[in-house]
Every structure is written in structure tokens, then in C-alpha cells.
MOPAC internal coordinates of N, CA, C and O (Angstrom, degrees):
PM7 1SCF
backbone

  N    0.0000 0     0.00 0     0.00 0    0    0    0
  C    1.4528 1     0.00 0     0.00 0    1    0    0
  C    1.5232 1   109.46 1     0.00 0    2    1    0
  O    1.2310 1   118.46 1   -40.60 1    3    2    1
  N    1.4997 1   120.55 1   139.40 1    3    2    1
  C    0.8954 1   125.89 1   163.89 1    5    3    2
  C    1.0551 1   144.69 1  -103.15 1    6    5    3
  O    1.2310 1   118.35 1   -53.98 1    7    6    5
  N    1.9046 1   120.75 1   126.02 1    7    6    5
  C    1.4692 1   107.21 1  -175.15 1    9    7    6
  C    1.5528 1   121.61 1   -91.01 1   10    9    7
  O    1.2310 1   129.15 1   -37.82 1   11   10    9
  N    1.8150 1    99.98 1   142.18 1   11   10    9
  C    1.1985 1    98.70 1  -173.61 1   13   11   10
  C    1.2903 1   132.62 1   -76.18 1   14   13   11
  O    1.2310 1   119.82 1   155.97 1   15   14   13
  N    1.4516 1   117.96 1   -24.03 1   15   14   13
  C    1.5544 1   145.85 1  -157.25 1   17   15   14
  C    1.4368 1    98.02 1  -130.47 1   18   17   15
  O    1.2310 1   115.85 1    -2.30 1   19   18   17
  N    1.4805 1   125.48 1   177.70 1   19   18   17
  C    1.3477 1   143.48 1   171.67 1   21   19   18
  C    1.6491 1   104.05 1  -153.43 1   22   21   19
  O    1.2310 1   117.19 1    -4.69 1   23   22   21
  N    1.2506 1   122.95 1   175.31 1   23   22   21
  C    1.3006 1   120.20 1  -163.78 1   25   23   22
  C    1.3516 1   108.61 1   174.45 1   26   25   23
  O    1.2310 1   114.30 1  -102.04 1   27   26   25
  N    1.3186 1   128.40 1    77.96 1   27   26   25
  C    1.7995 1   119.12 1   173.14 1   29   27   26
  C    1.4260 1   135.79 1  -108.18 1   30   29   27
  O    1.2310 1   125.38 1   -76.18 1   31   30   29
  N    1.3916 1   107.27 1   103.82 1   31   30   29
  C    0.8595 1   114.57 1  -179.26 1   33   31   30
  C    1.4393 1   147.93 1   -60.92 1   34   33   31
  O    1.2310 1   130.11 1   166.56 1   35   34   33
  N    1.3546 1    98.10 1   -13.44 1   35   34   33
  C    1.5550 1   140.58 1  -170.60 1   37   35   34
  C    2.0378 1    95.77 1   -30.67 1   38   37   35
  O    1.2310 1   126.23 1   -51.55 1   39   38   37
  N    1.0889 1   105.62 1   128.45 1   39   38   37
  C    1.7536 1   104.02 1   154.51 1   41   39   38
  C    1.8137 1    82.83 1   101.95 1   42   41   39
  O    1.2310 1   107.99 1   144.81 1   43   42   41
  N    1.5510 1   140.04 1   -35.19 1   43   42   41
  C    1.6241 1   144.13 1   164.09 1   45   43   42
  C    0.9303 1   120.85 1   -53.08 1   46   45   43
  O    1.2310 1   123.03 1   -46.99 1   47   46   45
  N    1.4741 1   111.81 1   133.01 1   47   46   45
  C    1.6910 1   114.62 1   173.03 1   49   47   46
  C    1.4569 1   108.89 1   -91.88 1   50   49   47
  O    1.2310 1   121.39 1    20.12 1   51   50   49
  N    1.4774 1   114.95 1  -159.88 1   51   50   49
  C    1.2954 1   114.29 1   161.09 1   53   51   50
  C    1.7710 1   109.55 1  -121.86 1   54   53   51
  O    1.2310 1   135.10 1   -38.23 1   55   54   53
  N    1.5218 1    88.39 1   141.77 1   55   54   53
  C    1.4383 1   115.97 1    67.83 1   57   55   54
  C    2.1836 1    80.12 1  -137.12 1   58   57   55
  O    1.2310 1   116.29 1  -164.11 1   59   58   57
  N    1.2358 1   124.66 1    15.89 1   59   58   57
  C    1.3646 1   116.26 1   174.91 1   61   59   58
  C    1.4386 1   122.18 1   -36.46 1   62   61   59
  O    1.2310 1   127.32 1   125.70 1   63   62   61
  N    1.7693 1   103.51 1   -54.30 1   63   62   61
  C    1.1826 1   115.73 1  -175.30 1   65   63   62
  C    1.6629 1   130.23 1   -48.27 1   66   65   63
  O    1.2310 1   130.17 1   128.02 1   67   66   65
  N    1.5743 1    97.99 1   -51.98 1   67   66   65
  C    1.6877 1   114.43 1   164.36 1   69   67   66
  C    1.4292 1   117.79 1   -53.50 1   70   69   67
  O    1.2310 1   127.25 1   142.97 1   71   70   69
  N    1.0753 1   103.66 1   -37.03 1   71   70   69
  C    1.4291 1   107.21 1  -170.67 1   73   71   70
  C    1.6050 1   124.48 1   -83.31 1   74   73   71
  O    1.2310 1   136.04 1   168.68 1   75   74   73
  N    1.4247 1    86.56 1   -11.32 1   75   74   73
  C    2.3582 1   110.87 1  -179.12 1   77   75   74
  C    1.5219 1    69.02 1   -77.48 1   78   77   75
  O    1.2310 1   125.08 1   103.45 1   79   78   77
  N    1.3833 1   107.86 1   -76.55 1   79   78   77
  C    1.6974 1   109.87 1  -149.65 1   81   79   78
  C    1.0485 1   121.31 1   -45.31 1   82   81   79
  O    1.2310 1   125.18 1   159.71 1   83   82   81
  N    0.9807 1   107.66 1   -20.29 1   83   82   81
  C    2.1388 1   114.43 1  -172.91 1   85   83   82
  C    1.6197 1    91.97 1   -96.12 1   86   85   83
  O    1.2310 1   112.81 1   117.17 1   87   86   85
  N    1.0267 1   131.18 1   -62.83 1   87   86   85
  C    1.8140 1   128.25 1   171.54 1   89   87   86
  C    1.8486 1    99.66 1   -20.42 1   90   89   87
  O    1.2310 1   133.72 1   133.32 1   91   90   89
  N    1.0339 1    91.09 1   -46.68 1   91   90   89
  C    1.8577 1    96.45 1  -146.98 1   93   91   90
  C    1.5897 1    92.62 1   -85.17 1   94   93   91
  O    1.2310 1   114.97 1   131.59 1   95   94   93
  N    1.2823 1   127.15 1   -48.41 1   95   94   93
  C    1.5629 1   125.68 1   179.68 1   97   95   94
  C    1.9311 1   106.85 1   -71.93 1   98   97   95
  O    1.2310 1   126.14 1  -177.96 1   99   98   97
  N    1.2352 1   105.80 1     2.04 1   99   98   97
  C    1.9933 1   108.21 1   159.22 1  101   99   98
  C    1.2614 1   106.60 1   -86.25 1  102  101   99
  O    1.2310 1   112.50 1   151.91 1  103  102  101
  N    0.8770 1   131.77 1   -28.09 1  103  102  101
  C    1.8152 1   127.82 1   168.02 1  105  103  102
  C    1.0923 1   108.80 1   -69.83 1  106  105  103
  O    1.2310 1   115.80 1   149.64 1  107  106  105
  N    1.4011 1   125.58 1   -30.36 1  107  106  105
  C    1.7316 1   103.08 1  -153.18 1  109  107  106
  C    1.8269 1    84.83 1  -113.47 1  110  109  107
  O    1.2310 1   141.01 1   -11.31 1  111  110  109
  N    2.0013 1    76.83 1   168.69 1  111  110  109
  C    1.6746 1    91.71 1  -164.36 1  113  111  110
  C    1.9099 1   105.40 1   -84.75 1  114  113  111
  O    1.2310 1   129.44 1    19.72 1  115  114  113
  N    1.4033 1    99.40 1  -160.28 1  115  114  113
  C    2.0579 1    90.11 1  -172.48 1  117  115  114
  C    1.3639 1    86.53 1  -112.61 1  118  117  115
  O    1.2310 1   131.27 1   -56.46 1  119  118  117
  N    1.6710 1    95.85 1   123.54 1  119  118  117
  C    1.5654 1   120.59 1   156.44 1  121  119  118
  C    2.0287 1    89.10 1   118.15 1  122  121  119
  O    1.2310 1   121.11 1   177.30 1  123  122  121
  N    1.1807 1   115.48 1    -2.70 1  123  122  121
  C    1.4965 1    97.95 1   166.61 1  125  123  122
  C    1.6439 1   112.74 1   -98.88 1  126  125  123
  O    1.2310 1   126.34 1   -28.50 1  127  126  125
  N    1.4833 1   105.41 1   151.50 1  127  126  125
  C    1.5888 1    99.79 1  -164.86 1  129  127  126
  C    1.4697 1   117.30 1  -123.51 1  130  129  127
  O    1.2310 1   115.41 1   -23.79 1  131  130  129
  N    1.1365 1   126.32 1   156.21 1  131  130  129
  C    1.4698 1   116.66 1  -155.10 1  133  131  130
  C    1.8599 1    86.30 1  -139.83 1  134  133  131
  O    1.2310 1   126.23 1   -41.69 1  135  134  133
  N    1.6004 1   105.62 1   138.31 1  135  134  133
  C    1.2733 1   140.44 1   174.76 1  137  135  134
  C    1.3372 1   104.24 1   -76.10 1  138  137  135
  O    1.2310 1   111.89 1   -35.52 1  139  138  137
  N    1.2949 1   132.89 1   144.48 1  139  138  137
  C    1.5625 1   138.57 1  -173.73 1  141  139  138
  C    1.6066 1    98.64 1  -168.74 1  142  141  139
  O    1.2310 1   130.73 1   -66.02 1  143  142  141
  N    1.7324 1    96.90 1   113.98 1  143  142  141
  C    1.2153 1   127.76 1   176.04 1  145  143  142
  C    1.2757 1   107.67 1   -93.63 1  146  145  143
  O    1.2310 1   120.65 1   -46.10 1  147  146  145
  N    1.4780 1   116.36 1   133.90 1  147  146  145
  C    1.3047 1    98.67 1  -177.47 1  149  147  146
  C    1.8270 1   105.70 1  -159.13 1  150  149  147
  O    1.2310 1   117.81 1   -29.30 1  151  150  149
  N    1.2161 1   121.77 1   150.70 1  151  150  149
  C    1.6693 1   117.69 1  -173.94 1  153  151  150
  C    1.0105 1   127.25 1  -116.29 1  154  153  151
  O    1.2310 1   122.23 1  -178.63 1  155  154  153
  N    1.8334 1   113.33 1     1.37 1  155  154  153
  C    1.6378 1   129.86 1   174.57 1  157  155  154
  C    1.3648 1    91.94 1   -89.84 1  158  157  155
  O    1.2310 1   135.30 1   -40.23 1  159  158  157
  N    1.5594 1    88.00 1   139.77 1  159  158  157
  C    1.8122 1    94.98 1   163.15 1  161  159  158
  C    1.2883 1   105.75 1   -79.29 1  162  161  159
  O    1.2310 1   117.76 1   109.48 1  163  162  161
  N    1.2051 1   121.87 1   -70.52 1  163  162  161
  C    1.7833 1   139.26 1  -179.70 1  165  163  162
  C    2.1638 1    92.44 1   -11.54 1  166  165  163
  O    1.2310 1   128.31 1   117.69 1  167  166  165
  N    1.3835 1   101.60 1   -62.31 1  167  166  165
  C    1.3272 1   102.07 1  -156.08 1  169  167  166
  C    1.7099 1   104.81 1   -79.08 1  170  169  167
  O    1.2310 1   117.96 1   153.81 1  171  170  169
  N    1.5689 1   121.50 1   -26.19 1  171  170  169
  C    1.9415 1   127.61 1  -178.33 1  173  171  170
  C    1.8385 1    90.12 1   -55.42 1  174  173  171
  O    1.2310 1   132.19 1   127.44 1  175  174  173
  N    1.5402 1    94.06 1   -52.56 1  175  174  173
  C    1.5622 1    96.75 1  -150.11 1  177  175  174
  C    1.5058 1   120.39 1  -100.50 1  178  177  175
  O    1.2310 1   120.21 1   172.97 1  179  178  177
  N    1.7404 1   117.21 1    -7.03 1  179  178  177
  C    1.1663 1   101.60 1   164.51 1  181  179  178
  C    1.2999 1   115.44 1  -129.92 1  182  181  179
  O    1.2310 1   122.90 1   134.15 1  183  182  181
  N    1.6435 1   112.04 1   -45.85 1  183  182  181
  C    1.8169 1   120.50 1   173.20 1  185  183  182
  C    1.6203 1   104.31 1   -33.77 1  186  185  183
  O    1.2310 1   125.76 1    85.24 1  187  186  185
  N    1.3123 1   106.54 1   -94.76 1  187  186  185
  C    1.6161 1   127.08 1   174.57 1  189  187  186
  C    1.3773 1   103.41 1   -26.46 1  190  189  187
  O    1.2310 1   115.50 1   131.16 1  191  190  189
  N    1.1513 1   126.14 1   -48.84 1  191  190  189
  C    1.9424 1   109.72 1  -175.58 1  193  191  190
  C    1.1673 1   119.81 1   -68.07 1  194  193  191
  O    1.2310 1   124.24 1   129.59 1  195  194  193
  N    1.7255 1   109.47 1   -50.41 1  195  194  193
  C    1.3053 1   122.38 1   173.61 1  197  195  194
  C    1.3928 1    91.67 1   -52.18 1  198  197  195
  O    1.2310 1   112.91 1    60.20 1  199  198  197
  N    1.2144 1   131.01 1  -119.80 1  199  198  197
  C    1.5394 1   130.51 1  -168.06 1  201  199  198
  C    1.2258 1   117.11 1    35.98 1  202  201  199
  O    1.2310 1   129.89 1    96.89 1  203  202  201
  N    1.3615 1    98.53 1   -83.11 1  203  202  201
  C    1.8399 1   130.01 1  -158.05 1  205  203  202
  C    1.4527 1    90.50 1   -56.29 1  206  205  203
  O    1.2310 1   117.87 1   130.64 1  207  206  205
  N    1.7848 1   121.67 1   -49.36 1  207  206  205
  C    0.7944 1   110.85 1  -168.15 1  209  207  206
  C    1.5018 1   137.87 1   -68.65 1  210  209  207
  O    1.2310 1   129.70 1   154.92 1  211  210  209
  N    1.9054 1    98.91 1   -25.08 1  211  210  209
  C    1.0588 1   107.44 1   152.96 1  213  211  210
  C    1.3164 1   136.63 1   -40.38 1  214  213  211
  O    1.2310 1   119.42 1   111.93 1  215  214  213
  N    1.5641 1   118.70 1   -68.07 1  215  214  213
  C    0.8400 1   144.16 1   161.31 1  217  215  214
  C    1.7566 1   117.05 1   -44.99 1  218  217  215
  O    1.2310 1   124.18 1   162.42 1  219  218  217
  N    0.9225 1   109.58 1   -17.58 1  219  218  217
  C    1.3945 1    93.71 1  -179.12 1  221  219  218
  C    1.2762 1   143.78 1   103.19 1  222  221  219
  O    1.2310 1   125.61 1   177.60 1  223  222  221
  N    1.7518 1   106.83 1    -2.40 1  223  222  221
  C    1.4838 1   115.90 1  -158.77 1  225  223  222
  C    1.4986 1    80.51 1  -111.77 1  226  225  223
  O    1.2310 1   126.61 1   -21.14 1  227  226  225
  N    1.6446 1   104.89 1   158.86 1  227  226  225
  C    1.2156 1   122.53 1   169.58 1  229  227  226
  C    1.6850 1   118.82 1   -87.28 1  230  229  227
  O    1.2310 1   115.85 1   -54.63 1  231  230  229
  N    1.4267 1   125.48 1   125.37 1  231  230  229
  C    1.6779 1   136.23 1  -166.04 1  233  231  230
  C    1.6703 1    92.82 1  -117.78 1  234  233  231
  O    1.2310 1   130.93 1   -34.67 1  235  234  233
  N    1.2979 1    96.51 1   145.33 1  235  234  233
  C    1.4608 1   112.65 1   160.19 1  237  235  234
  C    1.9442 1    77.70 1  -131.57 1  238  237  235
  O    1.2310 1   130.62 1   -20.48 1  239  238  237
  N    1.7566 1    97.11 1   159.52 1  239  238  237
  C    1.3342 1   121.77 1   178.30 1  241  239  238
  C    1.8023 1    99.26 1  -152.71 1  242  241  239
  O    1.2310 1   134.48 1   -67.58 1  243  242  241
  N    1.3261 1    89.59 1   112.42 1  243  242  241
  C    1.6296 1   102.20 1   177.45 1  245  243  242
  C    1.4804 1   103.40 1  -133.97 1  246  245  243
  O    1.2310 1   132.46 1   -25.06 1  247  246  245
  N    1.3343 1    93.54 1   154.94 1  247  246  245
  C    1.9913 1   119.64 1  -155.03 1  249  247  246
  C    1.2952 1    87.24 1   -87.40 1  250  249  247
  O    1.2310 1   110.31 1   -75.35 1  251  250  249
  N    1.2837 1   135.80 1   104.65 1  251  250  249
  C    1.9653 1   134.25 1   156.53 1  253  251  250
  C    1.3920 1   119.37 1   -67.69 1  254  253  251
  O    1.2310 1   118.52 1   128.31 1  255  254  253
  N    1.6561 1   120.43 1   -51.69 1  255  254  253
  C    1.6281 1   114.97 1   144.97 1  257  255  254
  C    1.6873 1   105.71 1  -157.62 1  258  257  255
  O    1.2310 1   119.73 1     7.86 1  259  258  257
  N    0.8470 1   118.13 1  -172.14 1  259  258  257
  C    1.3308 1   118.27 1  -177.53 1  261  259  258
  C    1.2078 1   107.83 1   -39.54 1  262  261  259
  O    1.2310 1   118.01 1   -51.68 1  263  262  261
  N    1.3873 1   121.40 1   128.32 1  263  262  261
  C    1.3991 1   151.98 1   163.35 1  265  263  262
  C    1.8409 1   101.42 1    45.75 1  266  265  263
  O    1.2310 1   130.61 1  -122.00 1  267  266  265
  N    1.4559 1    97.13 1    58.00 1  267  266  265
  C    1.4602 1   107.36 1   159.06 1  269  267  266
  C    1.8561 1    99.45 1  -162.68 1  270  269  267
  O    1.2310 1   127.05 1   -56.68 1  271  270  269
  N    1.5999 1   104.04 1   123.32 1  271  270  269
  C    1.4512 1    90.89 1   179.97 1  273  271  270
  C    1.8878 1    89.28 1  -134.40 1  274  273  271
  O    1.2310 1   130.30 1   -14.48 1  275  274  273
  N    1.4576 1    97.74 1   165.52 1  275  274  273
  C    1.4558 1   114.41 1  -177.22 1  277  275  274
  C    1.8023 1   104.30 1  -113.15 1  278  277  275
  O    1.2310 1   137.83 1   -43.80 1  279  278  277
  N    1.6210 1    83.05 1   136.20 1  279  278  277
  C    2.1633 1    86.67 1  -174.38 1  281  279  278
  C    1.3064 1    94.27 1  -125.36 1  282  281  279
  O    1.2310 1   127.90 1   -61.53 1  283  282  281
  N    1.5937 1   102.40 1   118.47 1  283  282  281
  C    1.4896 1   111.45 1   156.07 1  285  283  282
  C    1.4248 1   136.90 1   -92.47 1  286  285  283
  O    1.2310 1   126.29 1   -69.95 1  287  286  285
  N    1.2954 1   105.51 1   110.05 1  287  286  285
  C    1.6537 1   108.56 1  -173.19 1  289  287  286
  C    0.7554 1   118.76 1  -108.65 1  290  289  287
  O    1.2310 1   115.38 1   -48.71 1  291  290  289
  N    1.9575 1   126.37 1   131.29 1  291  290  289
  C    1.1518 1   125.59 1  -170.30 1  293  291  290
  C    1.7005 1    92.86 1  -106.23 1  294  293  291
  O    1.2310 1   121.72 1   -32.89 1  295  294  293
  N    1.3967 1   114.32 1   147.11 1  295  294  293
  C    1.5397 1   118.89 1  -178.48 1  297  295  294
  C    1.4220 1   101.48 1   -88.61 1  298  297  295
  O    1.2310 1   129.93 1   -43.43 1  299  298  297
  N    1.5586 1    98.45 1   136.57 1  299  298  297
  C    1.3894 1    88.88 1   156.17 1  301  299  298
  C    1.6545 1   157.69 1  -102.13 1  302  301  299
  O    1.2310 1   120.10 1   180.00 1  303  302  301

């Protein structure tokens, strides 16, 4: 699968992080998906999920190594 977008948030707190990601998923069209690097836990594992989930888009959140994980969101 291919990602369409990239997005790193790395070195952002929240609520910064949610708020890049949601900026950046208003550009893109529904069903393209954007990669999100990121180094807050608060924001991998709860801001960013909740969100998406709000919103509606589908997230995967996978562990890259200690206290850096990558979220794939597909728009919907």
C-alpha cells in the first residue's frame, strides 16, 4: 500500500499535533492516506485516535521504537 502524504510531528505537543493532522487531512481527497510520525505519547495514543475517530477516518498506530510511533490514516 501506498502512502500518499507524510506528516511529522515529532518534537509537538498537544493539542499541536491534532491540529497539524486535521490541517493536512483538509487537503487531501477521501480514500488517500497520510503517514504521521510522531514522539508524544499523550498525542500517538490518545489525541490523534480519538480525533480520527471522531471524525471518521480510519488510523492504524504502530510502535517504530520506543516513544516514537507512526499513524496511518486513511480519509474518509
Amino acid at each position: 500500500m501506498m502512502t500518499d502524504q507524510k506528516l511529522d510531528v515529532s518534537g509537538k505537543g498537544c493539542p499541536h499535533c491534532l491540529i497539524m493532522t486535521r490541517r493536512k487531512l483538509s487537503t487531501m481527497d477521501s480514500g488517500e492516506t497520510l503517514k504521521v510520525e510522531c514522539d508524544h505519547p499523550k498525542a500517538a495514543l490518545e489525541n490523534i485516535p480519538f480525533g480520527m475517530k471522531q471524525d471518521g477516518h480510519k488510523l492504524e498506530t504502530k510502535k517504530v521504537k520506543p516513544g516514537f510511533w507512526e499513524l496511518t490514516i486513511t480519509k474518509k
